[in-house]
C-alpha positions as CSV (number, residue, x, y, z in Angstrom):
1,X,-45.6,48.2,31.5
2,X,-43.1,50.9,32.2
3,X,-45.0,53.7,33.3
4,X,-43.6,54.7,37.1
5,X,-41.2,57.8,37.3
6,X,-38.6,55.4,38.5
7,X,-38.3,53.6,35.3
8,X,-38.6,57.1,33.3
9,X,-35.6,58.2,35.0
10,X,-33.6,54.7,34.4
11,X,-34.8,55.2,30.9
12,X,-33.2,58.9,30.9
13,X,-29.8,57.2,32.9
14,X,-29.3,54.7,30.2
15,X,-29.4,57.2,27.0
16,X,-27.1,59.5,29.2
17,X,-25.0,56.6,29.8
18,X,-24.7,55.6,26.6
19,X,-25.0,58.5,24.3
20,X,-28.2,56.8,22.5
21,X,-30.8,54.6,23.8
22,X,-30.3,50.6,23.6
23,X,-31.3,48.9,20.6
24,X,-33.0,46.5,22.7
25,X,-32.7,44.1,25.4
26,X,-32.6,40.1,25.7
27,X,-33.1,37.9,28.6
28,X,-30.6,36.5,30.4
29,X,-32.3,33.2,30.6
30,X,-35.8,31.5,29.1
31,X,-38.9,32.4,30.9
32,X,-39.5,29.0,32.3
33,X,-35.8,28.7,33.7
34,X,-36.4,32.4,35.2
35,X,-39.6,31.3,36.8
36,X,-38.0,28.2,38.5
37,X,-35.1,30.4,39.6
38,X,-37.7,32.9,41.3
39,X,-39.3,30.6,43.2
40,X,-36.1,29.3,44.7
41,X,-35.0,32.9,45.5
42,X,-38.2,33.6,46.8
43,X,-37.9,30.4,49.0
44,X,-34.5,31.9,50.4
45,X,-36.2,35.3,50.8
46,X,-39.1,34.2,53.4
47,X,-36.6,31.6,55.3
48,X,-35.1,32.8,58.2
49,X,-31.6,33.8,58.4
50,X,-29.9,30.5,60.0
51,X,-26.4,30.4,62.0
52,X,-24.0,28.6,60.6
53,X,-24.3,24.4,60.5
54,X,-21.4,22.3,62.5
55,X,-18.6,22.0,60.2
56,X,-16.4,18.9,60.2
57,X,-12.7,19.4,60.7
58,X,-11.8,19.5,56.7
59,X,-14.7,22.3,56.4
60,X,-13.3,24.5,59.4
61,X,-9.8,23.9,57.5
62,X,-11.1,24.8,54.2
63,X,-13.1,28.1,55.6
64,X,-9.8,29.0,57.4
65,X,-8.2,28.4,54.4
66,X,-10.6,30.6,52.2
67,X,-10.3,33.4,55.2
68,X,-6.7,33.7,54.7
69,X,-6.4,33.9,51.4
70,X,-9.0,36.2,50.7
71,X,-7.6,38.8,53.7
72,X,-4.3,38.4,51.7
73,X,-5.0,39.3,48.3
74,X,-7.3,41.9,50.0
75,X,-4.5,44.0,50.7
76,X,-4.9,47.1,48.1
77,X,-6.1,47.5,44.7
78,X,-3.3,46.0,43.0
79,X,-3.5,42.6,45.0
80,X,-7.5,43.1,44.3
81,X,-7.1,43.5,40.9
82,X,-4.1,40.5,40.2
83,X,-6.3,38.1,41.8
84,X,-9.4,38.3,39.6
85,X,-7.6,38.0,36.5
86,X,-5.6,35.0,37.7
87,X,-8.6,33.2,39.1
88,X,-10.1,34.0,35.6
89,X,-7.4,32.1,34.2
90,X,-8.0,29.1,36.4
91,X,-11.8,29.3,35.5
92,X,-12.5,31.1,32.6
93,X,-16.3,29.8,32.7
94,X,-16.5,32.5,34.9
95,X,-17.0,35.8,33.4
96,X,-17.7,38.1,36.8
97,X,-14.2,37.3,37.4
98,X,-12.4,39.2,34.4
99,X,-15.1,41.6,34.3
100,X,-14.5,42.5,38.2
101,X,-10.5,42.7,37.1
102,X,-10.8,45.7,34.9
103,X,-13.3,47.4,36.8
104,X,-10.8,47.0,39.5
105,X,-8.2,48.7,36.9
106,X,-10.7,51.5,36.6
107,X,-10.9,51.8,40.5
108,X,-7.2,51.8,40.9
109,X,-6.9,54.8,37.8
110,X,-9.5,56.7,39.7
111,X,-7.3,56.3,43.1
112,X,-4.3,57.8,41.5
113,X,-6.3,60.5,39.2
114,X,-6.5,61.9,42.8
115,X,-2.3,62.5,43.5
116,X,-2.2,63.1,39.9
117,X,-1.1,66.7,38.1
118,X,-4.2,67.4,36.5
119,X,-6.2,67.4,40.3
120,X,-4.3,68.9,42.4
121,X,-6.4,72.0,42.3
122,X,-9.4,70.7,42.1
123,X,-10.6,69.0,45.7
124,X,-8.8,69.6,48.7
125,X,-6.3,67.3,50.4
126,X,-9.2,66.2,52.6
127,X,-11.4,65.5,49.9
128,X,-9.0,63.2,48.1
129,X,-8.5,61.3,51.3
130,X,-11.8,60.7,52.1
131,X,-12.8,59.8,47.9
132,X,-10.1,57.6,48.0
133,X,-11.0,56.0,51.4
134,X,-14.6,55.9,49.6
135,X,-13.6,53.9,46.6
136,X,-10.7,51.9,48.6
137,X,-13.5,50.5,51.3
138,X,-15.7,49.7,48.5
139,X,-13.3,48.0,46.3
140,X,-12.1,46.0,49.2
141,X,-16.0,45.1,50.4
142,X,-16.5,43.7,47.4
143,X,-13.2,41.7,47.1
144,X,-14.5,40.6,50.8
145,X,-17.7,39.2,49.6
146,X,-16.9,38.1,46.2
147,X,-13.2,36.1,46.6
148,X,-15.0,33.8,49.2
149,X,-17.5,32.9,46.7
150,X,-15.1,32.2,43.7
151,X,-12.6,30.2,46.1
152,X,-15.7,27.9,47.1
153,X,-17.1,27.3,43.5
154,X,-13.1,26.7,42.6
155,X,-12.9,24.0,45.6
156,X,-16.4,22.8,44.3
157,X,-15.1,22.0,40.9
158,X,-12.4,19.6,42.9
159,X,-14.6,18.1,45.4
160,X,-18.2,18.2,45.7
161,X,-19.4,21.0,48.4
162,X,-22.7,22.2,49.6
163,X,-21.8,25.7,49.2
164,X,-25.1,26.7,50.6
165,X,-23.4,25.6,54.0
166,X,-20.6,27.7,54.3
167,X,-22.5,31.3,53.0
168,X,-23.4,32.5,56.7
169,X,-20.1,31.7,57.8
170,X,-18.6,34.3,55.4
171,X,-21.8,36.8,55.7
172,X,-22.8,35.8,52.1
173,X,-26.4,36.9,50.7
174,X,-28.4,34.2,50.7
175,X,-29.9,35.5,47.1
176,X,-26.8,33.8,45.9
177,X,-27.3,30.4,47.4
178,X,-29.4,29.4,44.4
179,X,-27.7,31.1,41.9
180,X,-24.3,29.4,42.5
181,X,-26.0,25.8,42.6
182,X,-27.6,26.6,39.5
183,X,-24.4,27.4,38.2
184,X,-22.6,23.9,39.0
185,X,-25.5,22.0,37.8
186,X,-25.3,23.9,34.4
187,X,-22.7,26.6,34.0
188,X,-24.5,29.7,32.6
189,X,-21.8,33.0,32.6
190,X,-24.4,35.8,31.8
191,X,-26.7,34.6,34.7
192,X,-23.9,34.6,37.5
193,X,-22.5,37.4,36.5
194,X,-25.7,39.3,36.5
195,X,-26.0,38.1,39.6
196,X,-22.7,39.2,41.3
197,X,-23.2,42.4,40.1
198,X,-26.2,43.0,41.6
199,X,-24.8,41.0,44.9
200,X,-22.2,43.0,44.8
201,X,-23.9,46.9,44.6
202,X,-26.6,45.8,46.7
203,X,-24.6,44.9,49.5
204,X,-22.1,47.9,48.9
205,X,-25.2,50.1,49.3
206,X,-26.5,48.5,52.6
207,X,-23.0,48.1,54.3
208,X,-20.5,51.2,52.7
209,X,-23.6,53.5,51.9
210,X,-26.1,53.4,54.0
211,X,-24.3,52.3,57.1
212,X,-21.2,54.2,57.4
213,X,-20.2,57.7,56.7
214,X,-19.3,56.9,53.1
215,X,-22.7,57.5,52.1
216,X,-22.5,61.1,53.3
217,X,-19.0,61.9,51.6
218,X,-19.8,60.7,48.0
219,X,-23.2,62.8,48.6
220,X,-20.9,66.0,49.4
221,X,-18.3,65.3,46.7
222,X,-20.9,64.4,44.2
223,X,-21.4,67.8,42.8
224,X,-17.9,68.3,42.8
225,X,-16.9,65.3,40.6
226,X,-19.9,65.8,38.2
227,X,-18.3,69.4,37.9
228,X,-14.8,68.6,37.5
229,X,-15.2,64.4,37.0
230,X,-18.2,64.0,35.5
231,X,-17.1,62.9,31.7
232,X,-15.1,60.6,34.3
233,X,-15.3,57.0,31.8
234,X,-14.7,53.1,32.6
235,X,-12.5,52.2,30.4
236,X,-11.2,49.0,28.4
237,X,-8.2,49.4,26.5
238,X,-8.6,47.3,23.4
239,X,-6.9,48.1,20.0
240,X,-3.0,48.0,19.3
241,X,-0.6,49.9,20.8
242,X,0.4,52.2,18.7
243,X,3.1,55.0,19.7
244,X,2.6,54.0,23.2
245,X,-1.5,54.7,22.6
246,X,-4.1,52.0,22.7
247,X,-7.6,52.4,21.3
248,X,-10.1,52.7,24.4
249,X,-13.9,51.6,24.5
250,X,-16.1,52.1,27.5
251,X,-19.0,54.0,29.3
252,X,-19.2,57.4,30.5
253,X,-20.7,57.1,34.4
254,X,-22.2,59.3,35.9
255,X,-24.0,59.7,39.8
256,X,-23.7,55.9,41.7
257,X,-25.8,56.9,44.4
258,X,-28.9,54.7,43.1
259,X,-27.7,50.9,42.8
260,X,-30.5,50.2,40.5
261,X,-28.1,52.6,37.8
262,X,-25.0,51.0,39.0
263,X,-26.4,47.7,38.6
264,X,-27.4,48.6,35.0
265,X,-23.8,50.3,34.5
266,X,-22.6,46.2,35.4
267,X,-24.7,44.8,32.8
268,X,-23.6,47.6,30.0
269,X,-19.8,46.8,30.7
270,X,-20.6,43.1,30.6
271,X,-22.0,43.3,27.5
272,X,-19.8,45.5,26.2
273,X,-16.6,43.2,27.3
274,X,-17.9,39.7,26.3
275,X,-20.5,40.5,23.4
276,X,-18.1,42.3,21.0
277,X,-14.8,39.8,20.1
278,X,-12.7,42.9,19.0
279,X,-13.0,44.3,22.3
280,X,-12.6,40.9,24.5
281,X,-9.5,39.9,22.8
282,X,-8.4,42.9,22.7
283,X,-8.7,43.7,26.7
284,X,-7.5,40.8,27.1
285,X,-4.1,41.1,25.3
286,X,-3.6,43.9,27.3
287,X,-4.1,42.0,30.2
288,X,-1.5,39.9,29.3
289,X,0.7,42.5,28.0
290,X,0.2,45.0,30.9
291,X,0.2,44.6,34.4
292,X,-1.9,46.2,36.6
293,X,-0.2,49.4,38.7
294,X,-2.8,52.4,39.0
295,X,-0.9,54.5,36.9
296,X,-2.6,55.2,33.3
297,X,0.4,54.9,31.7
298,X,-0.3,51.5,31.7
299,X,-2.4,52.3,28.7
300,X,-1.3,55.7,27.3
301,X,2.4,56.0,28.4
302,X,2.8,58.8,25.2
303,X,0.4,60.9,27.7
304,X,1.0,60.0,31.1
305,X,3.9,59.4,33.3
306,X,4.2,58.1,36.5
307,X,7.6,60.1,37.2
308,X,6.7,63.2,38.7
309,X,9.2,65.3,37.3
310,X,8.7,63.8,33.1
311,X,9.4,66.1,30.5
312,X,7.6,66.8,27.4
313,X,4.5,68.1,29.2
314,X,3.3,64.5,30.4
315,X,0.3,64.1,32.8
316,X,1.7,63.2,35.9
317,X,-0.6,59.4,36.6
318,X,1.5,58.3,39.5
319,X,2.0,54.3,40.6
320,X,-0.5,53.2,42.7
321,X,2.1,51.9,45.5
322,X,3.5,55.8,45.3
323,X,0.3,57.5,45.5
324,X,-2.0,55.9,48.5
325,X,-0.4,53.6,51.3
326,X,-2.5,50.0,52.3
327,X,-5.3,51.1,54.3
328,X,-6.6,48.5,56.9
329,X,-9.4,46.4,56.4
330,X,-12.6,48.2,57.3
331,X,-15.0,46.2,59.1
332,X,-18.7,46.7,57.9
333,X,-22.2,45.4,59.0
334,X,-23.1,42.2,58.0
335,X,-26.7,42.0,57.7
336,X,-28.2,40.7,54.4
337,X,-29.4,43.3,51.6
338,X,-32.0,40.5,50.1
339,X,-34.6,41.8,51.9
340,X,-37.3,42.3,49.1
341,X,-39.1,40.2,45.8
342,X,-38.6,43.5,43.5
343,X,-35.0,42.7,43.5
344,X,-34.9,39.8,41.5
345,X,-36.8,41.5,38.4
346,X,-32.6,42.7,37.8
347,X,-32.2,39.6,36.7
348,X,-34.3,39.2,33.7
349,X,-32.6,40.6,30.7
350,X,-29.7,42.5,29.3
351,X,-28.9,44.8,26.8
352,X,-27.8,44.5,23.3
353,X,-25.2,47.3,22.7
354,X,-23.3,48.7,20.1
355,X,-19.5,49.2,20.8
356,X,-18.5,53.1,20.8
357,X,-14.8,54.3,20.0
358,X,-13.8,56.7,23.7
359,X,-10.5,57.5,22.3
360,X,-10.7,60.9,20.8
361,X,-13.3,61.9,23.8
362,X,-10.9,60.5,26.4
363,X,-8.3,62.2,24.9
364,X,-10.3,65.6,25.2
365,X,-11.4,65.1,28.5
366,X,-7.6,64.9,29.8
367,X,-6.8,67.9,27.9
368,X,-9.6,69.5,29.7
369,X,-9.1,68.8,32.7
370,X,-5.9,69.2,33.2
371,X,-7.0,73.1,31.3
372,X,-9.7,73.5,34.4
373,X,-7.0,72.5,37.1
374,X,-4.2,74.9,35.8
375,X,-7.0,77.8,35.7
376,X,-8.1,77.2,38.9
377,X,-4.6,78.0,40.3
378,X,-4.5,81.3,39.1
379,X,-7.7,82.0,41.7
C-alpha cells in the first residue's frame, strides 16, 4: 500500500507533471511472467560481477566492430539523434529506439535554447557552458550504453549470440542481461523499453550524477531553470504543418535530480508516443519530413530562425553545429547501478494517459520568456 512520504511525493510529481492525476495504471506484463523475470534479475543481482569470458576471434571482431561504430555516431547530438531513428527503421520492434530519437531532439533544442535570443540574459556564459556540458555528457552516456546494446540485439537477429557474454566487456548493467534474452525469445516493446529507461537514468545518476561534478552544477542551476526554465516541455511535434506551425503534444518537466521522477517522466512519454495513433504517426511524419538540427525551427520556423540577424521579430533558435562545437568523449565510472531488489518494482506497470494539446501553452511560454530576458537587460 502506498503510504511512505516517498510515494506521496511521486504521487504530487506525477499530477504536476501532468496537469491532472493518471486515470490509472496497467502492467507492463502478467503477474506470473513478472514473477519469473524477478527471480532472474534477482539471480543477476546476488552473482558476482564476472570479467569478461575469452572471446573467439569473430567476437573480438564483432566487439571492435560495435566499439567503433558506436564512438562514431557518438560524436554530438545530431549524430546521437540520426542514429536512433535509423536503427528504428532497421528494427522497428524496438520502441526505446524511436523514443530515445526524439528525446534526443528535445536535448539538442535545450542545447541551443542556451545561444539562443531569448537567454542571453538569463544565465551567464559560464552557466550555459557548464548546462550544456551537463546535458551533452549525459546525452552522450547514454548513447554509450545504449548503441552497444541495440547493435548486439541487431547482430542477434542475424546470427545467434549470447549477448549475456559480451555485457561486461562494454560495462553493461547486468539488470539487462535478462531483459534482452527475454526479448529475443518473445519480443515484448513496452517491457524493454521500460527497461532501458530505467537502465539508462539509473546509470546516468551513478556515473554523471553522483560521480562527477555534474551532480553539483544541475543542483546550482536548478533554481535558476525552475525560475526562468521551469514550464521548460518535452515536446513531439505531431499535427500538420500549417503556416510553418505544427501542433505539439508533450510533458511539462520539472526537477531531474530524483531518477525515480525521471524514470516515471520515460514511461509518461512512452505512453504518450506509442499509445495514441494521432500522435505516433504524426511524430513520425515529421521525422521523415524533418531532419534533426537543434534549431526549433525545425518545428516552428513562422517563430524561430536560426539566422541570427531574421527579420520580423523571429526568436533567434540557432543550428546546433553553429551553437556548441563537438565536445570529447567524457570518460565516466563504470561500476554497475543494479545494486538493490527495490529497483525492479519500476518495472511493474505503466500509465494510461490522456493526450494534452501544448501548443497554445508552448506558444505562451516563448512569448514569456523571451518578455523575462529582454526585462532583465534593462537591470
Amino acid at each position: 500500500m502506498k503510504n511512505t512520504r516517498g510515494d506521496r511525493m511521486l504521487d504530487q510529481f506525477v499530477q504536476k507533471l501532468l496537469g491532472t492525476s493518471p486515470v490509472k495504471s496497467k502492467p507492463i506484463i502478467d503477474p506470473e511472467k513478472f514473477g519469473l523475470l524477478k527471480t532472474q534479475l534477482q539471480k543477476e543481482l546476488f552473482q558476482p560481477e564476472t570479467e569478461s569470458k575469452a572471446f573467439f576471434p569473430e567476437e573480438t571482431a564483432l566487439v571492435k566492430s560495435i566499439r567503433t561504430e558506436t564512438a562514431a555516431l557518438n560524436r554530438n547530438n545530431l549524430t546521437r539523434t540520426q542514429a536512433y531513428l535509423a536503427y528504428y527503421h532497421r528494427n522497428p520492434e524496438v520502441h526505446w529506439a524511436f523514443l530515445a530519437h526524439m528525446v534526443s531532439r528535445n536535448g539538442g533544442y535545450h542545447m541551443t535554447d542556451l545561444k539562443g535570443s531569448s537567454m542571453t540574459q538569463l544565465l551567464s556564459q559560464a552557466e550555459r557552458q557548464n548546462f550544456f556540458l551537463f546535458l551533452e555528457r549525459a546525452n552522450s552516456a547514454i548513447f554509450a550504453d545504449a548503441f552497444p546494446q541495440l547493435l548486439l540485439y541487431e547482430h542477434s537477429k542475424q546470427k545467434e549470440l549470447r549477448l549475456k557474454k559480451y555485457f561486461p566487456v562494454f560495462h553493461i548493467s547486468r539488470f539487462m542481461a535478462p531483459i534482452w534474452e527475454s526479448f529475443i525469445k518473445e519480443p515484448h516493446s513496452p517491457l524493454l523499453t521500460t527497461s532501458l529507461i530505467i537502465n539508462e537514468q539509473r546509470m546516468i545518476q551513478e556515473r554523471v550524477l553522483k560521480r562527477t561534478r555534474h551532480g553539483e552544477i544541475l543542483q546550482r542551476l536548478d533554481f535558476q531553470l525552475q525560475e526562468f526554465l521551469g514550464f521548460t516541455k518535452v515536446i513531439f511535434p505531431y499535427g500538420n504543418k500549417q503556416d510553418g506551425f505544427r501542433s505539439l503534444t508533450g510533458l511539462t518537466v520539472e526537477r531531474f535530480a530524483d531518477p525515480k521522477q525521471r524514470i516515471e517522466t520515460g514511461k509518461f512519454l512512452y505512453e504518450l508516443l506509442f499509445l495514441h495513433p494521432s500522435v505516433f504517426h504524426g511524430v513520425e511524419e515529421f521525422t521523415i519530413d524533418v531532419p534533426h538540427t537543434g534549431s526549433r525551427m525545425d518545428y516552428w520556423e513562422s517563430i524561430y530562425s536560426s539566422d541570427p540577424f531574421a527579420k520580423d521579430d523571429k526568436v533567434y533558435s540557432p543550428l546546433l553545429q553553429d551553437a556548441w562545437t563537438d565536445q570529447p568523449f567524457f570518460p565516466l565510472p563504470m561500476n554497475d547501478w543494479y545494486t538493490k531488489e527495490s529497483f525492479i518494482e519500476d518495472l511493474q506497470d505503466l500509465p494510461i494517459i490522456k493526450k494534452v494539446d501544448l501548443t497554445q501553452k508552448v506558444l505562451e511560454n516563448v512569448k514569456h520568456l523571451k518578455a523575462i530576458n529582454e526585462l532583465k537587460a534593462l537591470f
